[in-house]
Each structure stands twice: as structure tokens, then as C-alpha cells.
Residue, then its C-alpha position, 0 to 999 in steps of 0.5 A: x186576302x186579295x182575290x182578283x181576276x181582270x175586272x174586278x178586286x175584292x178583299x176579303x179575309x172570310x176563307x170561306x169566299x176564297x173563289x169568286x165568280x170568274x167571267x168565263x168570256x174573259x176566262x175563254x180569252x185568258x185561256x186562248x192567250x195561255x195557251x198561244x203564248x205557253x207550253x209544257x216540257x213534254x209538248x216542247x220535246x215533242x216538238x224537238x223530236x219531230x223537228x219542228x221549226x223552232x229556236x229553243x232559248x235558255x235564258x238562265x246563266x251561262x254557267x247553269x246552261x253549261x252544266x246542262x241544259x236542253x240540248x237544241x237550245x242557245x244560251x241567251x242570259x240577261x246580259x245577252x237580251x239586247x243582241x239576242x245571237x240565235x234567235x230568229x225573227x221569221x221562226x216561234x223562239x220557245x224561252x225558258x228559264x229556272x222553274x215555275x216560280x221563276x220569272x226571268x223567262x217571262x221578262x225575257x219573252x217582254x223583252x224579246x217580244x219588244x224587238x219583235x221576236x215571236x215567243x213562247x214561254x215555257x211552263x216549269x222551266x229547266x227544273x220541270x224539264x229534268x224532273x220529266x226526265x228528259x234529255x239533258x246536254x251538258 
């Protein structure tokens, strides 16, 4: 088993030492950065619903998008990264995707940050979203 944090690798295969210690400077800075650069289902409808000036961005399939998605967000799937149509440089573009074991939301915020879009990534993509039961545009 490979336990790590930023700092530091240690293999271990005794189960009782699954935890190590975590530096809590490092983990006040890991923390900080999680949460400017994430959100959850519910504090993203909180802010649709205040109207907050936000882009919401489903990188899924466009075929997954048009069978329900949220319903103030553009479609920008894989193929459409490197003209992202209705994104907004001068406004915080809330990216998601599958669910959280899906990293395609992630890779587009790398990309989309690259060509110096702000973003945030939200937690759980669209699978957390509709198990939230929030609304859904088909």
C-alpha cells in the first residue's frame, strides 16, 4: 500500500498504519485550494438560483447533455476544448462532468485554465447532482 501526502512517500503493507501523520500547514494550504477551486451540487444551485454571475459547463457528450443536464449550462464536450463556445474569460466557468470518479471535468478545468479561462470543478458531477434531486433540462 502506498500512503502519501505532498512531502512524503511511505510503503507499507502493515494495515494498522494505513494513516500517516499529515503536516497540517500543508494540509491548511491543500484545503484553502480545495475549496477555491471546488464546489458541491448543492452550493452550485444555490448560486444559479441567486443568479450568480457564473457559466455552468457540462463537459460530458453532447448526446449525454441532451438527455439531461443542468439547466443553465453550455455543452462543451472533449472535441469542443479548444474553441470552448460560452465560456467567459471575465466570469468563474463551474466545469462538470460524469460523477466523482470521473476525471474528465478535471482534465477540461487543465485545459481550459491553460488558455486562461477561470474555473472551478464541481464535486460529483451530474451523477451527484441528479441524486440530489436537483433540476434537470432535458
Amino acid at each position: 500500500m502506498l500512503l502519501c501526502n505532498r512531502n512524503q512517500h511511505k510503503r507499507t503493507n502493515d494495515m494498522t498504519n494505513t494513516f500517516i501523520r499529515n503536516d497540517p500547514v500543508e494540509a491548511l494550504q491543500y484545503f484553502e485550494d480545495k475549496m477555491a477551486f471546488t464546489t458541491g451540487p448543492i452550493e452550485l444551485n444555490r448560486a444559479i438560483n441567486e443568479k450568480q454571475d457564473i457559466v455552468v459547463v457540462d463537459v460530458r457528450a453532447a448526446e449525454d447533455f441532451k438527455e439531461g443536464h443542468v439547466g443553465v449550462a453550455v455543452s462543451l464536450p472533449r472535441d469542443k476544448w479548444n474553441n470552448p463556445v460560452g465560456m467567459r474569460k471575465d466570469k468563474l466557468n463551474v466545469v462538470y462532468c460524469y460523477s466523482h470518479v470521473c476525471h474528465l471535468g478535471a482534465a477540461a478545468c487543465v485545459e481550459l485554465a491553460r488558455q486562461g479561462f477561470p474555473v472551478m470543478e464541481m464535486d460529483g458531477g451530474f451523477l451527484i447532482w441528479t441524486k440530489q434531486n436537483l433540476p434537470v433540462e432535458k
